[in-house]
C-alpha positions in Angstrom: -11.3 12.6 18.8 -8.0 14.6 18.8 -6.7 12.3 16.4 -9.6 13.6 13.7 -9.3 17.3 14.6 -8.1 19.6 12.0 -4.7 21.3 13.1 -6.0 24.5 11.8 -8.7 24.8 14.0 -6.1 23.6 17.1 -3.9 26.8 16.1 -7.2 29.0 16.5 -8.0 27.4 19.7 -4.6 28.8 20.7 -5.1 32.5 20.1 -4.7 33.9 16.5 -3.1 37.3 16.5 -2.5 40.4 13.7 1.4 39.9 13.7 0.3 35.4 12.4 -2.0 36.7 10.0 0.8 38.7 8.9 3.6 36.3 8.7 0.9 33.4 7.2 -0.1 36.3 4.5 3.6 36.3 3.7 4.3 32.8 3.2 1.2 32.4 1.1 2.3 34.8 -1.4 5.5 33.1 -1.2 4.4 30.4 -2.1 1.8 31.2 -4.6 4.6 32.8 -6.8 6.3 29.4 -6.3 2.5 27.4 -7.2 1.9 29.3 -9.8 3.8 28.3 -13.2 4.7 25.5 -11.5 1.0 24.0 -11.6 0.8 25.2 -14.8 3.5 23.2 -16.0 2.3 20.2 -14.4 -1.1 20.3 -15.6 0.0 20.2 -19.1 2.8 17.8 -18.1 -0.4 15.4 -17.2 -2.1 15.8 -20.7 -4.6 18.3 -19.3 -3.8 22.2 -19.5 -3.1 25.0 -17.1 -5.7 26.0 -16.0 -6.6 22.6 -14.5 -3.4 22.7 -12.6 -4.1 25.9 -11.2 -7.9 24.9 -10.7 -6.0 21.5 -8.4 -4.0 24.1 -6.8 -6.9 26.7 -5.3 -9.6 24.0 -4.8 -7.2 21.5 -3.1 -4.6 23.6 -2.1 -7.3 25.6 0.3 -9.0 22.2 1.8 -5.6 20.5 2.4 -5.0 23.3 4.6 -7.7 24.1 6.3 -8.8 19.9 7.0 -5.6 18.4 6.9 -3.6 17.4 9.9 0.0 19.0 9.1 0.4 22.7 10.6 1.9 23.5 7.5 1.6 21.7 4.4 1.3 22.8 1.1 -1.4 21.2 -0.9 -1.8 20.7 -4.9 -1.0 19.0 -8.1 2.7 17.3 -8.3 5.2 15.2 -10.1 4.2 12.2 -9.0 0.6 12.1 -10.1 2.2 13.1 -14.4 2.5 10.3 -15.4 -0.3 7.9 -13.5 -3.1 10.9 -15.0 -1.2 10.9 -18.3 -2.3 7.6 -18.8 -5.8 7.4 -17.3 -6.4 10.2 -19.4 -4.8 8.7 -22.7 -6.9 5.2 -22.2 -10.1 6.8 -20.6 -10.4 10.0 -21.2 -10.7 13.5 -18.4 -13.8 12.2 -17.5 -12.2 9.0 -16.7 -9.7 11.0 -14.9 -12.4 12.7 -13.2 -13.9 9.8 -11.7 -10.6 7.8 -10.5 -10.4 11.4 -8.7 -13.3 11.3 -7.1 -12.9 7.8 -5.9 -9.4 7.9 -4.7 -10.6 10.8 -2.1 -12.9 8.6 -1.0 -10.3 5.6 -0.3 -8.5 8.4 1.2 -11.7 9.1 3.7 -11.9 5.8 4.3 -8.4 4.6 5.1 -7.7 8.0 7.3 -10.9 7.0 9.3 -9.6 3.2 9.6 -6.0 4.9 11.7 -4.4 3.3 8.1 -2.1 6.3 8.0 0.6 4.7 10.4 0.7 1.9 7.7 2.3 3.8 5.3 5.4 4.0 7.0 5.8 0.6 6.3 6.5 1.2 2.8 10.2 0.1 2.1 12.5 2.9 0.9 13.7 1.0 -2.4 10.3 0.8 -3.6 9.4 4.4 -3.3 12.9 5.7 -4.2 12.4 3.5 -6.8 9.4 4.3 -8.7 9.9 7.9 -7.4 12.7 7.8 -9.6 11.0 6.2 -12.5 8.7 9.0 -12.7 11.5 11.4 -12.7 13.0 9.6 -16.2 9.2 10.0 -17.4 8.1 13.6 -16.7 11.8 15.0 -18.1 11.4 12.6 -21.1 8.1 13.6 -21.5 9.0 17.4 -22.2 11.8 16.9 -24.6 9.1 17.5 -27.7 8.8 21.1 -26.2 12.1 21.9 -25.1 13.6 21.3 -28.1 10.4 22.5 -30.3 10.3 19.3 -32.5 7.2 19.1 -34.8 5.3 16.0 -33.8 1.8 15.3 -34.1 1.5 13.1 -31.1 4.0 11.9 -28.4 3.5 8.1 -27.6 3.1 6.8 -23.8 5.6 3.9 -24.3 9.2 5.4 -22.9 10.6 3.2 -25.9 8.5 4.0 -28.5 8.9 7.8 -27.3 12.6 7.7 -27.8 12.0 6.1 -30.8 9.8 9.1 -32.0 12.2 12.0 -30.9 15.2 10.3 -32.5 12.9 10.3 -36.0 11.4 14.1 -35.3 14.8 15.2 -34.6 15.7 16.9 -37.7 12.5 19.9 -37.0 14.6 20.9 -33.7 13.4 24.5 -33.5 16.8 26.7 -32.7 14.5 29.2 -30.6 12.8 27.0 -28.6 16.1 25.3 -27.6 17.6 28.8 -27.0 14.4 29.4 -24.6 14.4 26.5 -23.0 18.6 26.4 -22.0 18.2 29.9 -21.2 15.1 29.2 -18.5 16.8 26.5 -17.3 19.7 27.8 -16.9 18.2 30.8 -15.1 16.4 28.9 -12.8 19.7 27.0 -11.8 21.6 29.8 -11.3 19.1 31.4 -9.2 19.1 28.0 -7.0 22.7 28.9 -6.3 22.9 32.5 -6.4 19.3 33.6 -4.8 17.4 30.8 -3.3 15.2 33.2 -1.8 14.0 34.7 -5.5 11.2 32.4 -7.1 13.1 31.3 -9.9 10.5 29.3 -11.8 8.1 32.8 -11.9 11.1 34.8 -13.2 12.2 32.0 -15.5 8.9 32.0 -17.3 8.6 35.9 -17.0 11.7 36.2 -18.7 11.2 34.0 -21.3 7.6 35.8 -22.2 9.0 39.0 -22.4 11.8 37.8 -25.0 9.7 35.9 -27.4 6.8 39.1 -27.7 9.9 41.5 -27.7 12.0 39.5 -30.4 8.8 37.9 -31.9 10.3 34.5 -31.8 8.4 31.5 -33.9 7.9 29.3 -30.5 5.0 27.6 -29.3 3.5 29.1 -26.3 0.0 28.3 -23.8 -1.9 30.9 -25.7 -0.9 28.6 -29.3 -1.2 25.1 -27.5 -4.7 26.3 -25.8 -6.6 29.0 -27.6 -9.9 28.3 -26.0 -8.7 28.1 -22.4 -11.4 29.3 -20.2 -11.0 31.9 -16.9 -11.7 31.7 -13.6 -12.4 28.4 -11.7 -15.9 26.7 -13.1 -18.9 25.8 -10.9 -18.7 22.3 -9.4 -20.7 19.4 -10.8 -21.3 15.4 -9.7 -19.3 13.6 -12.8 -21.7 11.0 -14.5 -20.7 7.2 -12.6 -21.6 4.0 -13.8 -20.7 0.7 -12.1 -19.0 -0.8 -15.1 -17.0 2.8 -15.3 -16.3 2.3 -11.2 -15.1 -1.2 -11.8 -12.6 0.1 -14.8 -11.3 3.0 -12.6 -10.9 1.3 -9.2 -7.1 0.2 -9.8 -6.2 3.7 -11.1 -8.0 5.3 -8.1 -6.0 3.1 -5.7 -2.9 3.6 -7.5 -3.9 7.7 -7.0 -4.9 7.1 -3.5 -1.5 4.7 -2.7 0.5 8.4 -4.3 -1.4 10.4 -2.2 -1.1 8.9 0.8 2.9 8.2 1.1 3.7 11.5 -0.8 1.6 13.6 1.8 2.3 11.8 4.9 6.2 12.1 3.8 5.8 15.7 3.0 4.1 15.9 6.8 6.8 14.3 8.3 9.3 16.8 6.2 7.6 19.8 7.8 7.6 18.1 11.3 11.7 18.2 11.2 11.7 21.6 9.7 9.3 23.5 11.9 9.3 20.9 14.8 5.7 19.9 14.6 3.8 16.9 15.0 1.3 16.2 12.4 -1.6 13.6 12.8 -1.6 11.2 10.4 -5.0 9.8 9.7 -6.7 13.3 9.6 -3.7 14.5 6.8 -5.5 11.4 5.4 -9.1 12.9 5.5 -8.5 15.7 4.5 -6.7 14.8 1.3 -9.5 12.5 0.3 -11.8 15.3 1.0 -9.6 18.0 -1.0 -9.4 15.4 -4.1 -13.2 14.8 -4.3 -13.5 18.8 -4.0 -10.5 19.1 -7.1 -12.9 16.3 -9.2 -16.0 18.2 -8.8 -13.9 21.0 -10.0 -13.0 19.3 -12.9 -9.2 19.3 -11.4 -6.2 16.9 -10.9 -5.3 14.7 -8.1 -3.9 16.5 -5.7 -1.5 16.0 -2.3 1.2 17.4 0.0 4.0 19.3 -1.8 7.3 18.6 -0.4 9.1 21.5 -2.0 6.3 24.4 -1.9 5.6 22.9 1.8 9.2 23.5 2.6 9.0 27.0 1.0 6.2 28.1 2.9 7.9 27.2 6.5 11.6 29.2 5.2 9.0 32.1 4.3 7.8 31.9 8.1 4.5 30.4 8.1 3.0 29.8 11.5 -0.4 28.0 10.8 -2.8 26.5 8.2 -4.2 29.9 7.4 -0.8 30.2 5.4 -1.9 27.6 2.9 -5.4 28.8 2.5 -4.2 32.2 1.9 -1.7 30.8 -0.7 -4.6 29.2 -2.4 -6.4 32.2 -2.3 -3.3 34.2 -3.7 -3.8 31.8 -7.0 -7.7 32.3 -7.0 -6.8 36.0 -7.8 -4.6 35.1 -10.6 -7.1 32.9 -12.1 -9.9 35.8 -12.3 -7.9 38.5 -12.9 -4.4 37.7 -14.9 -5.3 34.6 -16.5 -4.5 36.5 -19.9 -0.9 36.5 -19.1 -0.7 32.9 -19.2 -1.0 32.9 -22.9 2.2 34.6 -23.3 4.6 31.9 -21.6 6.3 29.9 -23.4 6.2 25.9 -23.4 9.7 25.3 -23.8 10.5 27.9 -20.6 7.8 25.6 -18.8 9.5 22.2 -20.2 12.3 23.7 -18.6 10.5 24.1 -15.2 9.9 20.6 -15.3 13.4 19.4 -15.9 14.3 21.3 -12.6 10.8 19.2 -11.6 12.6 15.5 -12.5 15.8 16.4 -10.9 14.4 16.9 -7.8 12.1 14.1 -7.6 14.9 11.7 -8.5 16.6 11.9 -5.6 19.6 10.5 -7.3 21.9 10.8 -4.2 19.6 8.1 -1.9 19.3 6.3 -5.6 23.4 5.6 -5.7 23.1 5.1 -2.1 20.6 2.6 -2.1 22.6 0.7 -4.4 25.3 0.1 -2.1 22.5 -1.9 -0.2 22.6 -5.5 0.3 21.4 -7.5 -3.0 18.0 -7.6 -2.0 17.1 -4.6 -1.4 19.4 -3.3 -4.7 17.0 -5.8 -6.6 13.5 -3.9 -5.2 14.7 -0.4 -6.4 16.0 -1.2 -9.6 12.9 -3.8 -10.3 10.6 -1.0 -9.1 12.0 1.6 -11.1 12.4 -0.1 -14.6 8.8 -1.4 -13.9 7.8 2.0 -14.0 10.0 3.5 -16.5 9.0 0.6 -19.2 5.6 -0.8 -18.1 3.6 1.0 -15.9 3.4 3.0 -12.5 0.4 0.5 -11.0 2.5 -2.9 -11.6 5.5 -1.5 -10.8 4.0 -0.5 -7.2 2.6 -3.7 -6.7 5.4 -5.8 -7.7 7.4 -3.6 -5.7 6.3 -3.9 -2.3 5.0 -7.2 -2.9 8.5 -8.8 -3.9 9.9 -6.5 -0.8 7.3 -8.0 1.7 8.5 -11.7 0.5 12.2 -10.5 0.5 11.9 -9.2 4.3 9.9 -12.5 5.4 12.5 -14.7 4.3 15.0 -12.5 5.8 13.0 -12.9 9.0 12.8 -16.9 8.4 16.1 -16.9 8.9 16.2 -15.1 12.2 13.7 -17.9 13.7 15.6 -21.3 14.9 13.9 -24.3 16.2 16.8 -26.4 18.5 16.9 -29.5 20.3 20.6 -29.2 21.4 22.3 -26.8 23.8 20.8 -22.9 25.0 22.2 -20.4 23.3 21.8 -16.8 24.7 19.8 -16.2 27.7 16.0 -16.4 27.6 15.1 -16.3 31.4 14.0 -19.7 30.8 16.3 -21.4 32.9 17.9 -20.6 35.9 20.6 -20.8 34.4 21.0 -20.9 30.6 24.2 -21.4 30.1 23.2 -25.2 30.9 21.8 -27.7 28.4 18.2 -28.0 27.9 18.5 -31.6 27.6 20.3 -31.6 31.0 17.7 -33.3 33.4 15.7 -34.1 31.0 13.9 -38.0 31.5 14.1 -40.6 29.2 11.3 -40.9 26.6 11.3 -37.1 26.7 12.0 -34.6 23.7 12.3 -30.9 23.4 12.4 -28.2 21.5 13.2 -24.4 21.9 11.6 -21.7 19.4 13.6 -18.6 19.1 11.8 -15.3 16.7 8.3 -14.6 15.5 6.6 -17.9 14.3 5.1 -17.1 11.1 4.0 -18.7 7.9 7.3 -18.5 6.2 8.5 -20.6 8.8 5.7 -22.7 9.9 6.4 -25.9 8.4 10.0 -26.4 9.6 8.2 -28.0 13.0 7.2 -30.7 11.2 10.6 -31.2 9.8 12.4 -30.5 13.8 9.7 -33.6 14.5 11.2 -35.7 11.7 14.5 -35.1 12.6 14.2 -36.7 16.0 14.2 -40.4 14.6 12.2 -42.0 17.4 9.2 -41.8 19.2 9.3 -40.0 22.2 6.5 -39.9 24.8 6.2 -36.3 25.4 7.6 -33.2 23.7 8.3 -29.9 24.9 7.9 -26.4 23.0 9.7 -23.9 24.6 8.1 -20.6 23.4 9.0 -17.8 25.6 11.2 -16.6 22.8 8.5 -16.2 20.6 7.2 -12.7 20.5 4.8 -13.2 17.5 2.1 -16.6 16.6 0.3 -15.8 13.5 -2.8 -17.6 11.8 -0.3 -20.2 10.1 2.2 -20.7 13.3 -1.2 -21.7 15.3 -1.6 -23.8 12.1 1.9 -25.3 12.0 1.6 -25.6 16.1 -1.7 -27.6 15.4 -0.5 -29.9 13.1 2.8 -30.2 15.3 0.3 -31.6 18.2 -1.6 -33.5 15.9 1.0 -36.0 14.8 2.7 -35.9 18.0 -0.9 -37.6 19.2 -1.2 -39.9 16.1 2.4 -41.3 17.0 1.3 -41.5 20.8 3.2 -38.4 22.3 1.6 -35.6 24.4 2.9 -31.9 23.9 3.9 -29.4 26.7 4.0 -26.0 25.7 6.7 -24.0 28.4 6.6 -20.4 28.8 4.2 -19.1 25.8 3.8 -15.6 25.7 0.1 -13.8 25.8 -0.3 -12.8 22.2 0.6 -16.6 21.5 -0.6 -17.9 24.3 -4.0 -15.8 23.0 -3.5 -16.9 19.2 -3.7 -20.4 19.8 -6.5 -20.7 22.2 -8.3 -19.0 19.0 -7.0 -21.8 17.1 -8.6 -24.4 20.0 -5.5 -25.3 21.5 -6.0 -24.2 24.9 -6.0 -26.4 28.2 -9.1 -28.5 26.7 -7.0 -29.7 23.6 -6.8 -33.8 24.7 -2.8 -34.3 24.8 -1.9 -30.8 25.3 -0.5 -28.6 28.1 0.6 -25.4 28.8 3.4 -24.5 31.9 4.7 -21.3 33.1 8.4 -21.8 32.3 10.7 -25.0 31.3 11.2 -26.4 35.2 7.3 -26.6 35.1 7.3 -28.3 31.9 9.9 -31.0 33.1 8.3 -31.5 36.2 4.7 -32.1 34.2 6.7 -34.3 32.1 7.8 -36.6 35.0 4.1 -36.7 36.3 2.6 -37.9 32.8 5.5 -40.5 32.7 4.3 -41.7 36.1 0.6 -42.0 35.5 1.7 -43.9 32.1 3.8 -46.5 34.3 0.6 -47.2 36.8 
């Protein structure tokens, strides 16, 4: 049960002492200066408002730290989830939101407890470069109506239409907000270069407060945008479910879930090269899906590991969990006692913020890189990002890794040949390999060597190797020892192989199969029992059994 134990209760079991607490107390405030405007950005980035960023980023923050398996990740609301709650929010409302939420932390549960996390690894890099990337264009698209202060009722989803809308609202461009917004951001870079250590982002939106009440600027701030915005975090409470609401939610909840999972098993396996840790994979899972059901009761946003705050806190010298509880706690005092403040800040300086945001998530350097790649994989990350850009962040996942998973399969057809003619490299097969494999071989006799994993994609070309021979031979020979791999349809393609070898009077001698194939298709029923089937140990077994079939035949 290792495998499901918290890593913050494995750091207590190794002694906790005054100068940790001290160094985790650190890092938490570090990193709550970092949290702070930059959930609040975010959770008005997703079509919600600050305070239920900041709500995502206590409730969440604390259980992703004190359940997860990372030593030092950094839970909460991020870039990637903008645009996906955006939209569930647009077409079904926050209690829609709400719901998808609470279900995705239960898929979460679920797939952590089924050891699902090790799958996620199998994601291919175009894919989630590419829709990674997508999001990027989307969030910094999504904030040009408050960094350049345009008047506009409403901002449509569509990318197209948006642009479409900006281009026509571009003649109520609001010079202060611009100034605001270039000065923030150009703060914030300089700080970057100049002062990593600073938290730029707090300063940024600090800076620009204090300049607009100073100089009484006409720009739109939190306090404008949401007047009624209540204090404090509000007492949780089960969300009203239906099955027909369930059944409209469950894609979005998976799509949440699917975002969850890679981004906080990637931002685990970030902090494992930073800090040299080894994080546990299926209880990260758990306790994700147990901090987003927490953030729904809450009322909050999806929430998961934060690759740039989790970074922050290990450079701050974190040295367990209790760091991200603490920073969650660090926010918690904000929220009762300065929320206030927040009314001062301005949007554009938090438009801004999220520029910085999109940059970073684009990863534009593995992008051009990736496009380098062979066609194929150039095709997945350019398919998955316009998917996302122009259509939508659920197809564009699907279609993603599903046209990637039919890519790599018929890359892998290729790798498997089916030979009658001469050995190619050795397979400890044969003595001696660099001889034929028809040498020796008796009249009325035909063979076959399979080389790679014997899977669906190339199941059928069997059959066709049994076409090709022209005649009817008496017996035929499968060597398999090359096959490391029989799935459902190989045992299928192996059975119907066997099948019209019978019908056409031939028996089949299977040389060398290996156990999980050897296992597979005794599943299948074609095992020693099978009537004109036999298994030998290696090919000089298999010719021998051949000469003794030919012999009974003759008598």
């Amino acid at each position: 049960m290792s495998a499901f134990t918290p890593k913050l209760l494995s750091t207590l079991r190794e002694g906790y002492s005054l100068k940790t607490l001290r160094a985790d107390a650190l890092a938490g405030l570090t990193v709550a200066i970092v949290a702070l405007p930059l959930a609040m950005a975010l959770g008005i980035a997703s079509g919600a408002s600050p305070d239920k960023g900041l709500i995502t980023a206590v409730v969440a923050g604390l259980l992703i730290s004190a359940l997860g398996g990372s030593r030092l990740q950094i839970g909460g609301p991020t870039g990637a989830f903008v645009v996906v709650v955006f939209n569930i929010i647009a077409g079904h409302g926050y209690h829609g939101l709400v719901v998808a939420t609470l279900m995705a932390g239960l898929i979460l549960i679920i797939a952590g407890y089924a050891k699902l996390g090790q799958l996620i690894k199998f994601i291919p890099h175009p894919v989630v470069t590419g829709f990674t990337a997508g999001i990027a264009v989307i969030i910094a698209t999504s904030q040009v109506k408050d960094f350049l202060g345009l008047s506009m009722t409403q901002v449509p989803a569509d990318f197209l239409d948006k642009c479409l809308a900006y281009a026509q609202a571009i003649g109520s461009v609001q010079p202060a907000a611009v100034a605001i917004g270039l000065g923030a951001l150009l703060l914030i870079v300089v700080l970057r270069q100049r002062a990593p250590r600073l938290p730029g982002f707090l300063i940024a939106i600090v800076s620009a407060a204090l300049i607009v009440a100073v100089f009484k600027l006409p720009v739109e701030t939190v306090g404008s945008r949401f007047p009624d915005m209540p204090a404090g975090l509000p007492m949780p409470s089960w969300p009203g479910i239906s099955f027909a609401l369930v059944k409209e939610m469950l894609p979005s909840a998976f799509t949440i879930a699917f975002l969850a999972g890679i981004e906080a098993l990637l931002s685990a396996v970030v902090a494992d090269g930073m800090a040299g840790t080894r994080h546990r994979s299926n209880q990260e899972l758990v306790g994700q899906g147990v901090a987003n059901v927490a953030s729904a009761l809450f009322g909050g946003l999806p929430a998961t590991g934060a690759i740039a705050r989790t970074a922050t806190n290990i450079k701050a010298g974190a040295k367990t969990p209790v760091a991200g509880i603490l920073h969650a706690l660090f926010l918690l005092l904000f929220i009762l006692f300065a929320t206030d403040l927040m009314a001062y800040v301005p949007m554009a300086a938090l438009a801004a913020i999220l520029f910085v945001v999109a940059w970073g998530m684009s990863e534009y350097e593995r992008f051009i890189a990736l496009l380098s790649m062979p066609n194929s994989d150039r095709a997945v990350l350019l398919l998955t990002f316009g998917l996302t850009v122009f259509v939508d962040l659920t197809v564009a996942i699907a279609v993603g890794v599903t046209v990637a998973s039919l890519l790599f399969m018929a890359r892998m057809s290729e790798t498997v040949r089916i030979d009658s003619g001469q050995s190619g490299a050795g397979d400890g097969d044969l003595p001696d390999d660099a001889a034929s494999q028809r040498d020796d071989l008796p009249k009325g006799v035909e063979v076959f060597r399979i080389t790679g994993p014997f899977f669906f994609g190339v199941a059928g070309e069997l059959l066709d190797a049994l076409r090709r021979v022209g005649q009817s031979p008496k017996i035929i020979i499968l060597r398999m020892r090359l096959v490391p791999m029989l799935d459902a349809s190989g045992v299928s393609g192996v059975e119907s192989f066997v099948r019209q070898a019978g019908q056409s009077g031939a028996a089949v001698i299977i040389s060398g199969a290996q156990p999980q194939a050897k296992a597979m298709l005794a599943r299948g029923g074609l095992d020693e029992r099978h009537p004109g089937l036999y298994f030998t140990e290696d090919y000089d077994s298999a010719i021998q059994k051949a000469r003794g079939l030919l012999d009974e035949a003759r008598t």
